[in-house]
N, C-alpha and C positions, 0 to 999 in steps of 0.2 A: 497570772497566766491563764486564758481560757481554753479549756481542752475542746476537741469536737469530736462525736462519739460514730461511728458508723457500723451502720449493719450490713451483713450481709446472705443470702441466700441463694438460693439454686435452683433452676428450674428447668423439666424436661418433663414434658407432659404425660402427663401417668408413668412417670420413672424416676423420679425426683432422685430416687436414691441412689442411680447411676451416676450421678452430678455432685459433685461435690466442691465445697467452696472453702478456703482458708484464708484467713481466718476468720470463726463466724460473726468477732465482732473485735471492732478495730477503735483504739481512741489516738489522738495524735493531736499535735498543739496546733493553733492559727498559726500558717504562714508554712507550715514543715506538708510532707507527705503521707499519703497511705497508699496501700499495697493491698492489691488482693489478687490471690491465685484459686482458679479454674482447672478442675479437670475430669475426668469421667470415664467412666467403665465401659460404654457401648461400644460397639467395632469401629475400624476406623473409616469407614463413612460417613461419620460422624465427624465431619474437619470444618464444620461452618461454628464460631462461636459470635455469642450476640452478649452486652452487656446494659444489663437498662438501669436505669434508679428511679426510686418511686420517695418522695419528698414526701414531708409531713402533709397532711391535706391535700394531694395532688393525686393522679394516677399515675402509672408507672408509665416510661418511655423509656423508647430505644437510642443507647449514648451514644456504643460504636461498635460494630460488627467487624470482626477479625475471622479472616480465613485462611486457613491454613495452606501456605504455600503464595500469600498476595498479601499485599498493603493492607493495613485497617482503613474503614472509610470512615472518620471522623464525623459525618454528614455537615460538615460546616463548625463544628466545635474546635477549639483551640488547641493544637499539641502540644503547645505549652502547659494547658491544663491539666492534658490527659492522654494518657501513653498508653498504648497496648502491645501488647505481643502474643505470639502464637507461633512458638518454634517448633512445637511437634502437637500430630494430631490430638493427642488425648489431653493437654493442657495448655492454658493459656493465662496470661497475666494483665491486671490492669494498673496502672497509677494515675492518682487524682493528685496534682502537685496546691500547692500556695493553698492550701485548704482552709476557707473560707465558710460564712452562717450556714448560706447557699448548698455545701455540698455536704450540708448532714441529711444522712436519710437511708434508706435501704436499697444495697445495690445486690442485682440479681445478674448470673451468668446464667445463659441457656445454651444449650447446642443444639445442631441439627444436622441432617445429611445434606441438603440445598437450602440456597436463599435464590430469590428477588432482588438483586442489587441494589439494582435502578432504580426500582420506588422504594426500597428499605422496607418490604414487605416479608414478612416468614412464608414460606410455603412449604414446610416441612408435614409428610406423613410420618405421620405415630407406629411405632413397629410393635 
């Protein structure tokens, strides 16, 4: 049986500690799922959540952006892959299903007060 290990972390720019991610590190066999839950201390203007993963060697990018009270926008990735949720403002959930070499690496949640849809752009001010 090969295991595949994943990390996770959080991030909110000069507030990291407002954000919080469980669990911080997750292992689970090829082929099964992992789970990871998002949530955070700041007010709830804070209802925009963003999930990226940064692969061994690679830079980090943005997976799928979940808002609170609308649809996640997959940007073209697979639901079958990967599931998100956001039933209340201050947390949110993701699943990486059939987990594969591919999806070992470190996945980060951030939040924000707004986004940029459209382009998948952050446009959050720092409080």
């Amino acid at each position: 049986m090969k295991i595949i290990i994943i990390a996770f972390s959080a991030l909110l720019t000069g507030h990291s500690q407002d954000v919080i991610q469980h669990p911080e590190i997750s292992w689970s066999f090829f082929g099964k799922a992992a789970e990871m839950n998002c949530s955070h201390r700041k007010d709830k203007s804070y209802s925009q959540m963003y999930w990226y993963i940064q692969r061994p060697g690679e830079t980090m990018s943005l997976t799928i952006y979940t808002p609170f009270g609308g649809k996640p926008d997959y940007g073209g990735l697979s639901q079958t892959k990967y599931s998100a949720s956001k039933e209340e403002v201050e947390s949110g959930a993701l699943t990486v299903n059939d987990l594969q070499l591919n999806d070992i690496g470190v996945y980060f949640c951030a939040v924000s007060k707004h986004s940029d849809v459209i382009s998948r752009r952050c446009c959050t001010k720092n409080a």
